[in-house]
N, CA, C and O of each residue as an XYZ file, in Angstrom:
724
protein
N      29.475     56.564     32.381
C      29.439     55.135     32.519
C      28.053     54.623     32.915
O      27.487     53.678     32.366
N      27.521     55.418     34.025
C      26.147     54.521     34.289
C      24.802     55.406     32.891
O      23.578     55.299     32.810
N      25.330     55.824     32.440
C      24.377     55.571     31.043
C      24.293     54.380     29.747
O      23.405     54.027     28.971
N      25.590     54.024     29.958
C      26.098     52.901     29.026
C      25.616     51.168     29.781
O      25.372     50.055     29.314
N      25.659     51.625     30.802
C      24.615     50.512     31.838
C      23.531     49.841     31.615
O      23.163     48.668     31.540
N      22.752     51.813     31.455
C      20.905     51.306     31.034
C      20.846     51.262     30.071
O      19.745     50.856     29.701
N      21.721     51.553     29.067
C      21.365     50.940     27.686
C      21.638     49.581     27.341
O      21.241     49.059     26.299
N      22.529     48.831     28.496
C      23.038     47.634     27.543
C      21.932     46.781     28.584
O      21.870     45.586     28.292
N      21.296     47.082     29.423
C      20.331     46.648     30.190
C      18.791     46.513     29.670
O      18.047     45.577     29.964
N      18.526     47.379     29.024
C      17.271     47.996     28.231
C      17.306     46.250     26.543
O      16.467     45.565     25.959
N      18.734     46.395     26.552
C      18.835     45.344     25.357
C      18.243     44.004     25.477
O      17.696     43.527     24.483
N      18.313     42.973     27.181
C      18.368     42.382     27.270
C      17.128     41.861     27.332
O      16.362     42.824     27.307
N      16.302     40.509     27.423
C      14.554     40.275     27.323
C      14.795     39.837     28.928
O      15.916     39.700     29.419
N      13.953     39.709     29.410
C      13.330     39.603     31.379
C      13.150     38.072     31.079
O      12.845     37.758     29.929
N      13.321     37.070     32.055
C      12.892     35.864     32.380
C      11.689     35.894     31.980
O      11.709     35.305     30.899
N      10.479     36.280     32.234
C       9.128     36.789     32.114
C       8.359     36.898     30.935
O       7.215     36.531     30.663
N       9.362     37.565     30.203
C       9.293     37.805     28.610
C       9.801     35.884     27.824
O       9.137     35.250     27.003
N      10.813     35.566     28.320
C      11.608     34.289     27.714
C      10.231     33.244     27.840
O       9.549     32.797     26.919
N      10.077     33.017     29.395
C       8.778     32.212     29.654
C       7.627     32.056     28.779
O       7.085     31.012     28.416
N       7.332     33.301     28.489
C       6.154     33.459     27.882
C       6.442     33.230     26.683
O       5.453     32.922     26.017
N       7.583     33.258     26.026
C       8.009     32.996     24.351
C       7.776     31.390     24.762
O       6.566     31.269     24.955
N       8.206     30.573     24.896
C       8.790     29.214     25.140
C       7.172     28.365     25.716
O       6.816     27.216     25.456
N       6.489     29.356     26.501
C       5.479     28.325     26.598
C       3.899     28.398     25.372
O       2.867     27.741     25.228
N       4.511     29.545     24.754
C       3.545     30.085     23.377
C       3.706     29.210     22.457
O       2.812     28.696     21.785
N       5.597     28.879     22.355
C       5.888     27.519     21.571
C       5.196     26.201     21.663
O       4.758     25.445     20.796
N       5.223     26.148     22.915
C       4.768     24.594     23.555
C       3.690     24.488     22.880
O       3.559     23.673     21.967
N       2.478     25.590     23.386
C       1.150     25.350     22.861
C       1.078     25.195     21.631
O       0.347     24.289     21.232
N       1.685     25.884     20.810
C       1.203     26.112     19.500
C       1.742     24.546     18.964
O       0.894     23.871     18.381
N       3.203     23.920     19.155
C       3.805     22.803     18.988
C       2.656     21.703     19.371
O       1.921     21.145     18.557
N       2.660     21.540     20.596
C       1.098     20.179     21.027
C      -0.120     20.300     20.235
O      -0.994     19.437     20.315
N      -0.285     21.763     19.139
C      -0.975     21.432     18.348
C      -1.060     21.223     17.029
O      -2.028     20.866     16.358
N       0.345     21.548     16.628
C       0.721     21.301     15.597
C       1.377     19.710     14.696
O       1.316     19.262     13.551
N       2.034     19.248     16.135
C       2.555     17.916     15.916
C       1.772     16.900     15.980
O       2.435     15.863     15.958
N       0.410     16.679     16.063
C      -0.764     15.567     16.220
C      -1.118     15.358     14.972
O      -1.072     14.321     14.311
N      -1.706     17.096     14.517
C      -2.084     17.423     12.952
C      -1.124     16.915     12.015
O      -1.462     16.458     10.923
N       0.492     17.007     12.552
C       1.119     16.137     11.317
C       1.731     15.127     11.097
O       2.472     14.720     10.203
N       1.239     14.663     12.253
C       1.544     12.598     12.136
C       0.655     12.324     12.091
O       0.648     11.308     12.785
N      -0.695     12.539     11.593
C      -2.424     12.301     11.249
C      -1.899     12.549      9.776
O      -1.805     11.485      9.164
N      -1.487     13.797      8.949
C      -1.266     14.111      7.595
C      -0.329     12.879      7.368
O      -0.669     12.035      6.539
N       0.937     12.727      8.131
C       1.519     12.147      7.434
C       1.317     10.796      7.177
O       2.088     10.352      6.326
N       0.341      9.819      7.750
C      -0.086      9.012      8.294
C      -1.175      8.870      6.851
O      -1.317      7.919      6.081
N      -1.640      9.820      6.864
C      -3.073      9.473      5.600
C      -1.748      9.789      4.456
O      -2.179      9.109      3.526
N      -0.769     10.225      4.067
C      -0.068     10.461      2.559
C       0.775      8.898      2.656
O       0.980      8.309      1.594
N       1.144      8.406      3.686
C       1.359      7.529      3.382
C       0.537      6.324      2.936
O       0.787      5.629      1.951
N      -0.479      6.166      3.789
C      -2.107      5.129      2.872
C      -2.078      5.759      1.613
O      -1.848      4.940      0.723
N      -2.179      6.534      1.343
C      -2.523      7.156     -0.312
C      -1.231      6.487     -1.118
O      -1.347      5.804     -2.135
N       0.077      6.831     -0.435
C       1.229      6.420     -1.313
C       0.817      4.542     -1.341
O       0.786      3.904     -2.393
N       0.638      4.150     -0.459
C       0.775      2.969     -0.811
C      -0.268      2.158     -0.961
O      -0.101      0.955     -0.762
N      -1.826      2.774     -1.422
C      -2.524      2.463     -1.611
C      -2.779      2.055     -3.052
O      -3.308      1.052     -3.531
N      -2.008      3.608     -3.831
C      -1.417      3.937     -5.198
C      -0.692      2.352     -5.265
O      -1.113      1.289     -5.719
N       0.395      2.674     -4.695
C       1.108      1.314     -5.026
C       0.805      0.034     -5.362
O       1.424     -0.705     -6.127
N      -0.541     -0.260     -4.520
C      -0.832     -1.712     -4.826
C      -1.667     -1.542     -6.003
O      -1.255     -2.043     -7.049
N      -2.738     -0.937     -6.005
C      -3.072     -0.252     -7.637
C      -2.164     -0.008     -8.230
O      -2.627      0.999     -8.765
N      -0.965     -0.097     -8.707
C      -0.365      0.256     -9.861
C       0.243     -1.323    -10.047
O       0.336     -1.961    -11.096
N       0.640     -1.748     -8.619
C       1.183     -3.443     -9.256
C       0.464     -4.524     -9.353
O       0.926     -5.658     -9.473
N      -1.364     -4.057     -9.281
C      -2.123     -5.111     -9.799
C      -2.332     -4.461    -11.463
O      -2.364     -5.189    -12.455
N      -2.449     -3.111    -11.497
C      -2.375     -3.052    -12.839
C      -1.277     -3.647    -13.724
O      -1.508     -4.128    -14.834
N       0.128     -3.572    -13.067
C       0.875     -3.934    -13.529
C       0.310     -6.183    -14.102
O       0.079     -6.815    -15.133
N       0.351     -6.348    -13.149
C      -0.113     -8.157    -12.857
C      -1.113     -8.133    -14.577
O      -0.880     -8.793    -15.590
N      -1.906     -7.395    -14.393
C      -2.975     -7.424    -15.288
C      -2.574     -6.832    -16.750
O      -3.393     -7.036    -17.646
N      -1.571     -6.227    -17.022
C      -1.026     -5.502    -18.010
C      -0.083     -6.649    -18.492
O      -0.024     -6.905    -19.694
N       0.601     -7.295    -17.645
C       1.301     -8.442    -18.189
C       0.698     -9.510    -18.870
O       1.112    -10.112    -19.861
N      -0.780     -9.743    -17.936
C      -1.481    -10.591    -18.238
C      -2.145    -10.521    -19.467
O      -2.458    -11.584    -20.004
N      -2.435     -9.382    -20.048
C      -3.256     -9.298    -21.222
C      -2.499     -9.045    -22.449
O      -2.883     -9.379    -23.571
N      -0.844     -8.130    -22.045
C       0.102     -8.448    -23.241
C       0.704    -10.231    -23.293
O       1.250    -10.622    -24.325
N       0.575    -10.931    -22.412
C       1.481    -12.462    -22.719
C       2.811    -11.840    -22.159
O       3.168    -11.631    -23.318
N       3.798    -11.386    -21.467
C       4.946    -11.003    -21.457
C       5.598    -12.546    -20.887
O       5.349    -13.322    -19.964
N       6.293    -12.490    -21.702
C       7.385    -13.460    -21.245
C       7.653    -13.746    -19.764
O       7.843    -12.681    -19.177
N       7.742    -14.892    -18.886
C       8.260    -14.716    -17.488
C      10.051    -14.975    -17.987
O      10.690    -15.271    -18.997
N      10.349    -14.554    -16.180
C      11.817    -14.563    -16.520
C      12.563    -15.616    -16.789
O      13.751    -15.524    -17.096
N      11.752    -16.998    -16.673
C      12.656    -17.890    -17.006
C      12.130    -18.507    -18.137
O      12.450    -19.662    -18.415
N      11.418    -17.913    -18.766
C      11.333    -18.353    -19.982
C       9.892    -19.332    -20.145
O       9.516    -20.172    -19.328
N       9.204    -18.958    -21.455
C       8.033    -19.607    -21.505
C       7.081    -18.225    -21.509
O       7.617    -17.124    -21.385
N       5.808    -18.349    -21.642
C       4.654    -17.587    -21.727
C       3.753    -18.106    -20.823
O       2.899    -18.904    -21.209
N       3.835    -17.722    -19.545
C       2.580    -17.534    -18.337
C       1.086    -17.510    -19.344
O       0.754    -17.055    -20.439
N       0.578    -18.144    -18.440
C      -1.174    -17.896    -18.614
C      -2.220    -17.233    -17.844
O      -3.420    -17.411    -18.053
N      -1.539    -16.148    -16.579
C      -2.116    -15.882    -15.956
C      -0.479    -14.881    -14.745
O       0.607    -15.292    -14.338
N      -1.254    -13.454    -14.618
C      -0.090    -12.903    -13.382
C      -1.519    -12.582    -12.097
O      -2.692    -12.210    -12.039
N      -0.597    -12.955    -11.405
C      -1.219    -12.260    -10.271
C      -1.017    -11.693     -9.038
O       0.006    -11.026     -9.194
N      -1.391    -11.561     -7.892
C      -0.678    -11.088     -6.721
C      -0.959    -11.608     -5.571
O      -2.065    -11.322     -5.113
N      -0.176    -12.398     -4.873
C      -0.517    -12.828     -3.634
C      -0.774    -12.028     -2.198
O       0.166    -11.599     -1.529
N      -1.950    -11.905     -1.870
C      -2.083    -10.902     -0.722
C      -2.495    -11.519      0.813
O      -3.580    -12.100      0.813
N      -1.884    -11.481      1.936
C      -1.839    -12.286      2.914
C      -3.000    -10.607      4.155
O      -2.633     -9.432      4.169
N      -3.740    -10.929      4.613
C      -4.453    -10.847      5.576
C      -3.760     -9.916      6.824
O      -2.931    -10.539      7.488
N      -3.999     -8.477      7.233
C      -3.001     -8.096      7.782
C      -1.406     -8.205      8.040
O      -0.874     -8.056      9.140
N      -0.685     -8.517      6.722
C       0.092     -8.476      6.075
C       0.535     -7.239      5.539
O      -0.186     -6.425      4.962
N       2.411     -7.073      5.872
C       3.089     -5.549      5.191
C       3.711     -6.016      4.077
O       4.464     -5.143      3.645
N       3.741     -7.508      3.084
C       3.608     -7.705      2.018
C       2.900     -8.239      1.514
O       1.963     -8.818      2.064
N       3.192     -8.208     -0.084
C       2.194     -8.720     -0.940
C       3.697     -9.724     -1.717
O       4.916     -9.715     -1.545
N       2.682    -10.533     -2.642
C       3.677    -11.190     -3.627
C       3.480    -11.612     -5.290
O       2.987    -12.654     -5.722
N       4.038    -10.439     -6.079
C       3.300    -10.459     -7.386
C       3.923    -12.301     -7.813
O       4.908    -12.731     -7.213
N       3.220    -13.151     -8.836
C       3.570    -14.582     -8.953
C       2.587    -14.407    -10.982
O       1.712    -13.698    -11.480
N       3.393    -15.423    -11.386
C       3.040    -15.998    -12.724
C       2.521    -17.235    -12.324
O       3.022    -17.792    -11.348
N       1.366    -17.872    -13.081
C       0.796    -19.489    -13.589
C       0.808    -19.595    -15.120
O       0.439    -18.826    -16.007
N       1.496    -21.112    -15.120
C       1.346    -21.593    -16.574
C       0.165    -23.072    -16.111
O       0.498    -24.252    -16.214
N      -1.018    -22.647    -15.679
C      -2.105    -23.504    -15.310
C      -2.333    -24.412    -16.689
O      -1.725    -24.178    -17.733
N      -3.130    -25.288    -16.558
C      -4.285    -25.738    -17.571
C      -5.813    -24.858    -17.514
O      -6.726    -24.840    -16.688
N      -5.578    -24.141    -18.853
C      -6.237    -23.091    -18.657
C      -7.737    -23.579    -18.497
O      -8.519    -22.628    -18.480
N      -8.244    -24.636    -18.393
C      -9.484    -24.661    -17.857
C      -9.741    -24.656    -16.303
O     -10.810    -24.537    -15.704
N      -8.416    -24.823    -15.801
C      -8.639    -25.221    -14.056
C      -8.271    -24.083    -13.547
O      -7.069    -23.831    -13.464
N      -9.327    -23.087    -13.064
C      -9.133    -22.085    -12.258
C      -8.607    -22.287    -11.022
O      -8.046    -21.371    -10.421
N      -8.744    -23.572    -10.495
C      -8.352    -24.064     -9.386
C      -6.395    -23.690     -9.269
O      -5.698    -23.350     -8.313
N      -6.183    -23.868    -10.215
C      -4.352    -23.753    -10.273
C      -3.863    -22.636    -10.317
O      -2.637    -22.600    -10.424
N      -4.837    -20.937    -10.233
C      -4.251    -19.851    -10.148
C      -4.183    -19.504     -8.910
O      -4.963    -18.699     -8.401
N      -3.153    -20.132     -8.246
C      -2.913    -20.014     -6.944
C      -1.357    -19.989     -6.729
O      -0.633    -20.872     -7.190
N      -0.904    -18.962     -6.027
C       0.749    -19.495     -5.377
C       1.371    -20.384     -4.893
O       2.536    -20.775     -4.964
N      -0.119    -20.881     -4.035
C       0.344    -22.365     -3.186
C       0.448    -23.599     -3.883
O       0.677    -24.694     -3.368
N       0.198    -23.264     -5.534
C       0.318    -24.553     -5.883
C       1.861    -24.101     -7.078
O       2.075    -23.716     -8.228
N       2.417    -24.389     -6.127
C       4.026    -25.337     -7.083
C       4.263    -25.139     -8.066
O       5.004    -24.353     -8.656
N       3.291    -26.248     -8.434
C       4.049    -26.834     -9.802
C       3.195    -26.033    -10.913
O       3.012    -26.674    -11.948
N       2.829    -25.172    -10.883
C       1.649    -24.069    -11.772
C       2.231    -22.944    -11.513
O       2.512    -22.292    -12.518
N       2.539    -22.442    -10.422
C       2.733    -20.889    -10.420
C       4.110    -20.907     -9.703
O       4.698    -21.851     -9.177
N       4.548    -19.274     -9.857
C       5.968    -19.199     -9.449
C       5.715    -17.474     -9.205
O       5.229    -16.560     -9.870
N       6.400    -17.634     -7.737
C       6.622    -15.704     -7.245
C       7.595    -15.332     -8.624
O       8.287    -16.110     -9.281
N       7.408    -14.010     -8.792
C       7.923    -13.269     -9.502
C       8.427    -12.068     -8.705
O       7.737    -11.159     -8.244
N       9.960    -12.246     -8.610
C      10.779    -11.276     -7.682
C      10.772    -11.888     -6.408
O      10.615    -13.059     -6.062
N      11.110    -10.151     -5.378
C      11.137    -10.497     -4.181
C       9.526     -9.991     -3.507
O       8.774     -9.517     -4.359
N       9.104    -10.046     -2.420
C       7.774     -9.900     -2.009
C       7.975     -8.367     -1.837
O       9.085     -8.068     -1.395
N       7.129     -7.334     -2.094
C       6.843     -5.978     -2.177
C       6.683     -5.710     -1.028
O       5.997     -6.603     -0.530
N       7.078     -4.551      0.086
C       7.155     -4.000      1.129
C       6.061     -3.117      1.292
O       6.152     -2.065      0.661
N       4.604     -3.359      2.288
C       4.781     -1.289      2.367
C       5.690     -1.012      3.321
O       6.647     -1.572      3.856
N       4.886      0.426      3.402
C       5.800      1.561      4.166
C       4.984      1.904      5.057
O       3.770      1.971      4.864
N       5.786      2.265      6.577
C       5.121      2.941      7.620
C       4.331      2.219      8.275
O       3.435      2.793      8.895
N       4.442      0.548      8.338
C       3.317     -0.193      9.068
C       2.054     -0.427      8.582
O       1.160     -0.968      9.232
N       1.951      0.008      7.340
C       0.489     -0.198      6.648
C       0.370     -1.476      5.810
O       1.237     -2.051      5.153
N      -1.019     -1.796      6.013
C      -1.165     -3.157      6.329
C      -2.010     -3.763      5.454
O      -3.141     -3.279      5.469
N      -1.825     -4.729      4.640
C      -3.209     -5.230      3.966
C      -4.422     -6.022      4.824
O      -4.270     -6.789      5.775
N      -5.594     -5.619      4.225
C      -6.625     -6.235      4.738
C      -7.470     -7.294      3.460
O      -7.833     -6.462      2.629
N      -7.805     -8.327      3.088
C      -8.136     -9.143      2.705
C      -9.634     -9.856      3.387
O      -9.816    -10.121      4.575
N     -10.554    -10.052      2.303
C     -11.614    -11.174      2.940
C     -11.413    -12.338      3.184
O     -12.243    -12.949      3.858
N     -10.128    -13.046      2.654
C      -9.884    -14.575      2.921
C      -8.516    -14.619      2.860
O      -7.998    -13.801      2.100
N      -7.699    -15.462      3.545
C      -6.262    -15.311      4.082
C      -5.807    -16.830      3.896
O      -6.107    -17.833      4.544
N      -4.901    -16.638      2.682
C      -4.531    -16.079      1.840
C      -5.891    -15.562      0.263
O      -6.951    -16.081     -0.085
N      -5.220    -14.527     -0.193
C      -5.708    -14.067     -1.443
C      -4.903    -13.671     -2.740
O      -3.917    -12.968     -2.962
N      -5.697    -14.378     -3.438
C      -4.586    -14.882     -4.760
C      -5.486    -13.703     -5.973
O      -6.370    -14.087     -6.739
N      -5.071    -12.518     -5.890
C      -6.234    -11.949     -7.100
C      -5.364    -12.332     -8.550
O      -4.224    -11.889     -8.689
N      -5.817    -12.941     -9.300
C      -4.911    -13.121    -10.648
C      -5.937    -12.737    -11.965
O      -7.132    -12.988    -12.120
N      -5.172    -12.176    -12.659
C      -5.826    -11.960    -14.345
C      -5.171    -12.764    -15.315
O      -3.993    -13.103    -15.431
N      -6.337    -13.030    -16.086
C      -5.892    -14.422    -17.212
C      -5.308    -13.861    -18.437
O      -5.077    -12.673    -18.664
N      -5.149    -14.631    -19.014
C      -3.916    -14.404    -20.524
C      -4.996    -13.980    -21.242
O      -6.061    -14.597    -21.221
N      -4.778    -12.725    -22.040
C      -5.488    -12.223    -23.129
C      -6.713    -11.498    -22.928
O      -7.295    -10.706    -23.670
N      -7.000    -11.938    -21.740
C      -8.712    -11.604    -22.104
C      -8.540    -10.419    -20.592
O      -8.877     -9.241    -20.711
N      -7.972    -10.984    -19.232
C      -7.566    -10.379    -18.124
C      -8.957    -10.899    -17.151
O      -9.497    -10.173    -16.316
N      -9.225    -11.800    -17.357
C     -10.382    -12.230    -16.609
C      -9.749    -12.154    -14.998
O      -8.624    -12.358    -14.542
N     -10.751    -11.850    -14.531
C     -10.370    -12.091    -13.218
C     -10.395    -13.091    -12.696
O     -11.330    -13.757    -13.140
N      -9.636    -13.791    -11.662
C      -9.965    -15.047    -10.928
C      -9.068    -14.781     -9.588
O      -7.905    -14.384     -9.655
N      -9.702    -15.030     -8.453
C      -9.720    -15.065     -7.189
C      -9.712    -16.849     -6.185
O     -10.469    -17.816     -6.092
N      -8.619    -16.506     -5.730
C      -8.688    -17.866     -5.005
C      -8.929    -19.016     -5.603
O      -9.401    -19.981     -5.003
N      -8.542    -19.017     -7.180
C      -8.862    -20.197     -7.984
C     -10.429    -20.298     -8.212
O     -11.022    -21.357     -8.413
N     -11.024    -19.016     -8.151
C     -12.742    -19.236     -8.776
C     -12.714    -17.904     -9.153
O     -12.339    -16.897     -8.553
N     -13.360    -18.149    -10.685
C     -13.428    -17.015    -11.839
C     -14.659    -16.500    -11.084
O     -15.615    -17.162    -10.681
N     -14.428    -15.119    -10.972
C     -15.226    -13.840    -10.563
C     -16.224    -13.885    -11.387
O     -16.152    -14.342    -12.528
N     -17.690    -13.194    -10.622
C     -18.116    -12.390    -11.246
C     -18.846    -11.201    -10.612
O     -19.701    -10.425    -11.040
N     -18.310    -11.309     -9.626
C     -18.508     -9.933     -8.966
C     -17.360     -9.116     -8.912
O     -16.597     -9.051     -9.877
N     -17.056     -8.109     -7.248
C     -16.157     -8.057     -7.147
C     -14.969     -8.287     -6.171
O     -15.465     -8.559     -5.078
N     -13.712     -8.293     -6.104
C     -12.730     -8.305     -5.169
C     -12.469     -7.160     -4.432
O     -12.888     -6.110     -4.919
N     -11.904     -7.110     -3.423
C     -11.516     -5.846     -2.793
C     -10.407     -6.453     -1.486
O     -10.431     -7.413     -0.716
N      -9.620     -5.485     -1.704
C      -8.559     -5.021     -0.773
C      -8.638     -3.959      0.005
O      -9.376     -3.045     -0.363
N      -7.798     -3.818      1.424
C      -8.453     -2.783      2.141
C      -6.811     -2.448      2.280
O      -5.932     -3.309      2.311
N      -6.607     -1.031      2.354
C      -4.829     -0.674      2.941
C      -5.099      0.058      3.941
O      -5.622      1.169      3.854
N      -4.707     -0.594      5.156
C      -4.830      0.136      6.289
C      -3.666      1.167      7.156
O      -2.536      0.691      7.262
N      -3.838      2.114      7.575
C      -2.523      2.379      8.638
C      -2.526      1.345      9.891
O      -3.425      0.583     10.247
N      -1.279      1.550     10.429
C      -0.776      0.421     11.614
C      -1.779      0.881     12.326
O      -2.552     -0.074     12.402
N      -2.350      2.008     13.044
C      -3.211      2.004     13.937
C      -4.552      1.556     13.776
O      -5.387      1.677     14.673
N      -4.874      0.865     12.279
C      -6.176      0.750     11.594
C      -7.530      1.862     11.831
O      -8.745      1.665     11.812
N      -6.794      2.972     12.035
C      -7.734      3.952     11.985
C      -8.233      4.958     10.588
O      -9.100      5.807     10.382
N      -7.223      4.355      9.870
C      -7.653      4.834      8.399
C      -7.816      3.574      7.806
O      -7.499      2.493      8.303
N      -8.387      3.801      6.590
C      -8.290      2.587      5.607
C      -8.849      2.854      4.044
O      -9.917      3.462      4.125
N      -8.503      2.617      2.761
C      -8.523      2.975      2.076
C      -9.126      1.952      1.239
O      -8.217      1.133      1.369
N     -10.109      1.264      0.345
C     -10.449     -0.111     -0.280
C     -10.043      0.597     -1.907
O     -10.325      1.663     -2.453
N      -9.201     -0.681     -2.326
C      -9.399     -1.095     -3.954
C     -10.595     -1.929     -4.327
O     -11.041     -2.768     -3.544
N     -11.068     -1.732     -5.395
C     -11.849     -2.459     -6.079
C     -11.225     -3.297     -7.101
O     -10.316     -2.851     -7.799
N     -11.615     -4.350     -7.210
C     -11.616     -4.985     -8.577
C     -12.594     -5.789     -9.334
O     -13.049     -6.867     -8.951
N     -12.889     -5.178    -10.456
C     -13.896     -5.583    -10.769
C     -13.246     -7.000    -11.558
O     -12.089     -7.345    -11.796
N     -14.763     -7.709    -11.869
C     -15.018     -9.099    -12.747
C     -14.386     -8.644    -13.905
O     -13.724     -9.498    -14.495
N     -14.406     -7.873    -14.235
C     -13.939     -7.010    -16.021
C     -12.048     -6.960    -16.006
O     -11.313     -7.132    -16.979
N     -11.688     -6.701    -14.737
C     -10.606     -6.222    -14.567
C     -10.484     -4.659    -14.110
O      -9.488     -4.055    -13.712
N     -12.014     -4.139    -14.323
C     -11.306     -2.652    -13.374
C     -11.123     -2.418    -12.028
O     -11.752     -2.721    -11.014
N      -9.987     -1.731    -12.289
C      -9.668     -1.501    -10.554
C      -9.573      0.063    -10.220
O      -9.236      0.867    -11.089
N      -9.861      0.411     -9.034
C     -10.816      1.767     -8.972
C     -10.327      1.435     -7.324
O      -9.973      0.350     -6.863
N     -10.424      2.551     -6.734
C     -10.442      2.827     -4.956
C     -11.587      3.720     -4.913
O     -11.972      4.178     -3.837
């Protein structure tokens, strides 16, 4: 019997031994979990940096095929409304008088109309804008750019920030219509 003792004794790990597992965890954990809410933190700017680049391309892809809006008629202009540390944006159609750049704007009524509901990011990330509000819109056919109701000829830019604004990511848009980060 007392051999069957020290063997089932010999099986067991010492307080000593447990400690030292559990605080090896700790360390290695306090350095592991910083590193990946920093990763996850920059994949999300990327995801939704992508995003707003793909729905100004989108704005601008409409704009240069003519696509029908939903209630009918042929827009002269899509664009996207972008508000100034803001977690949306708001893609919008104008059926302006196409000489008055002044009317590619959201705020004006009786010219333009949101299209949908306003686009979400994700994770607290935030638009940054040079002027609050920002109306980037591309014209019918040609995709001219126009900003705040004055035709470009430089360029625009957007900034996508994380909530802590310690990252930040800029779109470009050019006078031409390219858009590039």
């Amino acid at each position: 019997m007392p051999a069957e003792v020290a063997f089932i004794n010999k099986r067991a790990f010492t307080l000593i031994e447990l400690l030292v597992t559990v605080t090896i965890m700790m360390i290695l954990s306090s350095i592991a979990i910083p590193s990946f809410i920093s990763f996850q933190k920059n994949q999300t700017l990327l995801q939704e940096t992508s995003k707003v680049k793909g729905d100004l391309r989108l704005a601008q892809s409409r704009a240069i095929s003519s696509v029908v809006s939903a209630v009918g008629g042929t827009p002269k202009a899509w664009g996207i409304n972008f508000t100034n540390n803001g977690t949306t944006y708001q893609p919008f159609y104008c059926n302006p008088d196409k000489t008055k750049y002044s009317e590619y704007v959201l705020s004006n009524p009786t010219r333009c109309t949101a299209f949908g509901s306003p686009l979400q990011l994700l994770g607290g990330t935030k638009i940054g804008v040079a002027s609050d509000p920002t109306n980037i819109v591309f014209d019918l056919i040609s995709g001219t750019l126009v900003v705040n109701g004055s035709l470009m000829s430089g360029n625009a830019t957007i900034s996508v920030q994380t909530s802590d604004g310690l990252q930040s990511k800029t779109i470009t848009v050019g006078a031409g219509g390219f858009i590039s980060d």
